[in-house]
C-alpha positions as CSV (number, residue, x, y, z in Angstrom):
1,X,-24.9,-12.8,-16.4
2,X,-22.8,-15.8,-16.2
3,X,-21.6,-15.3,-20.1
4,X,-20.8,-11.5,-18.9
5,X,-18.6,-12.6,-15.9
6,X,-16.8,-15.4,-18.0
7,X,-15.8,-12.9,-21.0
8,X,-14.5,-10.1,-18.4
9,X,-12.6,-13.3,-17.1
10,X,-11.7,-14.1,-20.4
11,X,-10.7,-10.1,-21.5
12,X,-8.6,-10.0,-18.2
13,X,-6.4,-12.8,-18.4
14,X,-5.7,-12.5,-22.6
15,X,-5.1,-8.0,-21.5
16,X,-2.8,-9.3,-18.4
17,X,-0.7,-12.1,-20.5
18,X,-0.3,-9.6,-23.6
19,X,0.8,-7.0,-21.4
20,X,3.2,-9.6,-19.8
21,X,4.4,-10.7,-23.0
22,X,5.1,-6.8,-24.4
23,X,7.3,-6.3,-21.0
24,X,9.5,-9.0,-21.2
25,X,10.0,-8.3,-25.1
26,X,10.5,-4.7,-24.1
27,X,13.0,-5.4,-21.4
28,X,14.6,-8.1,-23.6
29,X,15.5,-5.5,-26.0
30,X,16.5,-3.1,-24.1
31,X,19.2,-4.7,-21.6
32,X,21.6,-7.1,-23.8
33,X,23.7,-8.8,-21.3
34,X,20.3,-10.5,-18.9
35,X,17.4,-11.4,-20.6
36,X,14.4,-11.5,-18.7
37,X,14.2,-15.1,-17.6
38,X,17.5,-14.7,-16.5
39,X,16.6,-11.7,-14.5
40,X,13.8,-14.2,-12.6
41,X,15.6,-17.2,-13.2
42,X,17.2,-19.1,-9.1
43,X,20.8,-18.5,-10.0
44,X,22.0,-15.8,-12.2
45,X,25.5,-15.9,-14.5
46,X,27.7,-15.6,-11.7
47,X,25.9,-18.3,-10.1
48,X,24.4,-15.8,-7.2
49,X,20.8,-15.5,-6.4
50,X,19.5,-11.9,-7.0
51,X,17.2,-10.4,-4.5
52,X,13.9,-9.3,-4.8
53,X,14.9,-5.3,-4.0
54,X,17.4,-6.2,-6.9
55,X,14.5,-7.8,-9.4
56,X,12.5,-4.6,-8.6
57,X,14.8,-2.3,-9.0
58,X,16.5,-3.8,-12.0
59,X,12.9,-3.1,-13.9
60,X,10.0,-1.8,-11.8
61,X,7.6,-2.1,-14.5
62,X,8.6,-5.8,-15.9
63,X,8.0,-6.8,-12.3
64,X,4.6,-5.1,-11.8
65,X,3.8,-6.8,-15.2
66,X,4.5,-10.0,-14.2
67,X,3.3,-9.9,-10.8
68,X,0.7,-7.1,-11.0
69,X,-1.6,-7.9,-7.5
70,X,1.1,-7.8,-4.4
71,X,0.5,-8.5,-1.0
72,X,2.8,-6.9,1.5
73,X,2.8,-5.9,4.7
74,X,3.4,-2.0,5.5
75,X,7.0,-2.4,6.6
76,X,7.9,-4.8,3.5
77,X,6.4,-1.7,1.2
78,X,8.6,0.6,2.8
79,X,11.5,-1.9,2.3
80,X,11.5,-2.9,-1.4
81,X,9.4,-0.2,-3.3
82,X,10.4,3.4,-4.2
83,X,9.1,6.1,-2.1
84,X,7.0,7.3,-5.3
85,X,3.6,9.1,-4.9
86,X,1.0,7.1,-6.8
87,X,3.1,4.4,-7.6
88,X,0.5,2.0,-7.6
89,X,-3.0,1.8,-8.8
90,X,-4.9,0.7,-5.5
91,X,-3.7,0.1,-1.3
92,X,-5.4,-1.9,0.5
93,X,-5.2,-2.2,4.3
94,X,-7.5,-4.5,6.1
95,X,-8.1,-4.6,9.6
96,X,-7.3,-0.8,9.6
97,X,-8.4,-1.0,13.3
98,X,-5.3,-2.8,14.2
99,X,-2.9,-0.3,12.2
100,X,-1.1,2.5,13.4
101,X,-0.5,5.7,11.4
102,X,3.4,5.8,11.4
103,X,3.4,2.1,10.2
104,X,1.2,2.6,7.3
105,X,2.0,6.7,5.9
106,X,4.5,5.4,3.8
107,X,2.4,2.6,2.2
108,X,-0.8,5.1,2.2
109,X,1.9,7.8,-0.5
110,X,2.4,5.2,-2.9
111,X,-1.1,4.3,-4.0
112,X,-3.3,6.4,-6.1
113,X,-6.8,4.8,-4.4
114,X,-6.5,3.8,-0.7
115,X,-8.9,1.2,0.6
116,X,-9.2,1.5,4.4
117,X,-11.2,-1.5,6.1
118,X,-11.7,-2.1,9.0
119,X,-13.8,-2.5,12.3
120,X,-14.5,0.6,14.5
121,X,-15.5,-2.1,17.3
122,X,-12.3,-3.9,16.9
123,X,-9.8,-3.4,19.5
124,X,-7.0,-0.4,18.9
125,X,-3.4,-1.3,18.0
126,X,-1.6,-2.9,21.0
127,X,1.4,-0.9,22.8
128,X,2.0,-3.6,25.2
129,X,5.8,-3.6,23.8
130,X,6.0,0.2,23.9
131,X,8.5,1.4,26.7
132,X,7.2,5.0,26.4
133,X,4.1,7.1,25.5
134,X,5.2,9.6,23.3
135,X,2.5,12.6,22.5
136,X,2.8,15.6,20.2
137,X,2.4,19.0,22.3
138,X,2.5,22.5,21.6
139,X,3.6,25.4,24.0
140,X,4.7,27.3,20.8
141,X,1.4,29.5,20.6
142,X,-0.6,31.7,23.1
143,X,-3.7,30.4,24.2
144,X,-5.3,32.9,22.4
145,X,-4.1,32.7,19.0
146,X,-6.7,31.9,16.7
147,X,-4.1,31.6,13.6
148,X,-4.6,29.8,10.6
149,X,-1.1,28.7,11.1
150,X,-1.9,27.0,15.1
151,X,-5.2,25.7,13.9
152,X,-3.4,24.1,10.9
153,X,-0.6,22.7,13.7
154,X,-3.5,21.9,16.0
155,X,-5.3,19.5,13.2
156,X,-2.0,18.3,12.1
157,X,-1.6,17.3,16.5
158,X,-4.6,15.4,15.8
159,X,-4.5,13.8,13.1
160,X,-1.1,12.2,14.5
161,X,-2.5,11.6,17.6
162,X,-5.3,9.0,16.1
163,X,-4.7,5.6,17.6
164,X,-5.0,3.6,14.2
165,X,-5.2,4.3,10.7
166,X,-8.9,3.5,10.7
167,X,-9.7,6.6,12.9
168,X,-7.1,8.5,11.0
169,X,-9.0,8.0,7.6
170,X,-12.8,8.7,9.4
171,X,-11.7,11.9,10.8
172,X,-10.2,12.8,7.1
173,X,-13.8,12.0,6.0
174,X,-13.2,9.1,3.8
175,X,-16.1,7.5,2.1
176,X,-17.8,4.9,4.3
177,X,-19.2,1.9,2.4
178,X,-20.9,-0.8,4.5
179,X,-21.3,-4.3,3.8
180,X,-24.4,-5.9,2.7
181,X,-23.4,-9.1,3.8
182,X,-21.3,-10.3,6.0
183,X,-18.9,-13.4,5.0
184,X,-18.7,-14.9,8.1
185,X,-22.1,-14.9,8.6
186,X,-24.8,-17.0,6.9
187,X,-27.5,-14.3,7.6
C-alpha cells in the first residue's frame, strides 16, 4: 500500500510540473513582449508591481497551472475570478453552517463539483451587524393558485430564505457523507 501511495505521489508531482512547464512555454510563445517570469516576477519593466486580478487575467490558465489548489474566501472569488460556470474543477466550503447563501452563490457557479461541509449543530451565521431583516414575500398570487409557476416562486422563496448555505444544499438533496472518524477526536 505504501509503494501505491508513494508512486500516485510520484505520478502527481512529475503530471503537475510537466503541465507547469508546457504553460509557461505556451504562454512564452505566445505573448513576445513579457515572458512569463516577468509576468510573476515583484517589479515588471516599468518598474510597477502587477496585481494579482492583473496576473489572472493576463493568463487564466498559466496561473491555474502554476498555482492549481487556491484557497479563497467567497468574497475574494467574487473579486479576482471570472464569473464563469464551471470554471474550476472542485469548491470547497467548510464550515457551511456559518455561510450565508448570497455570500457564497457566486463561488458555488464557478465550480463543476461543490463540496458543502459543515455542522448542522453548529450555530447559524450571525446577523448581529445586520440593521435590517429583509425577507422575500409574495402577494402576487391568490391563495388558491396551485400554479406551477407560484409553486416554482414558492420553492425559489425558500430556498433564499435558508439561513446558511448548509441548509441550502440539504434541502437541494445533496449527497450526505459522514465521517468515520473524527480528527479532533482520538476515538
Amino acid at each position: 500500500f505504501d509503494e501505491i501511495k508513494k508512486e500516485n505521489s510520484k505520478n502527481a508531482l512529475t503530471y503537475w510540473q510537466k503541465k507547469r512547464i508546457d504553460s509557461v512555454y505556451r504562454y512564452n510563445s505566445k505573448f513576445d513582449f513579457l515572458n512569463a517570469k516577468q509576468l510573476y516576477a515583484k517589479v515588471n519593466r516599468d518598474d510597477k508591481k502587477k496585481s494579482l486580478r492583473q496576473i489572472i487575467k493576463q493568463d487564466f490558465e498559466l496561473f491555474t497551472d502554476i498555482f492549481p489548489v487556491l484557497l479563497v474566501n467567497p468574497s475574494v472569488c467574487s473579486s479576482l475570478f471570472e464569473l464563469k460556470e464551471n470554471l474550476f474543477d472542485i469548491v470547497i466550503f467548510d464550515e457551511a453552517s456559518q455561510l450565508r447563501i448570497e455570500d457564497t452563490f457566486c463561488a458555488l457557479i464557478r465550480g463543476r463539483v461543490k463540496v458543502i461541509s459543515g455542522d448542522e449543530h453548529q450555530m447559524p451565521p450571525s446577523s448581529y451587524f445586520n440593521s435590517t431583516d429583509f425577507s422575500l414575500e409574495t402577494d402576487d398570487y391568490d391563495d388558491d393558485d396551485d400554479s406551477p409557476e407560484k409553486l416554482r416562486q414558492e420553492v425559489i422563496i425558500d430556498l433564499a430564505n435558508k439561513e446558511s448555505l448548509l441548509d441550502y444544499a440539504s434541502d437541494l438533496n445533496y449527497t450526505d457523507f459522514y465521517l468515520d472518524i473524527h480528527y479532533r477526536s482520538r476515538h
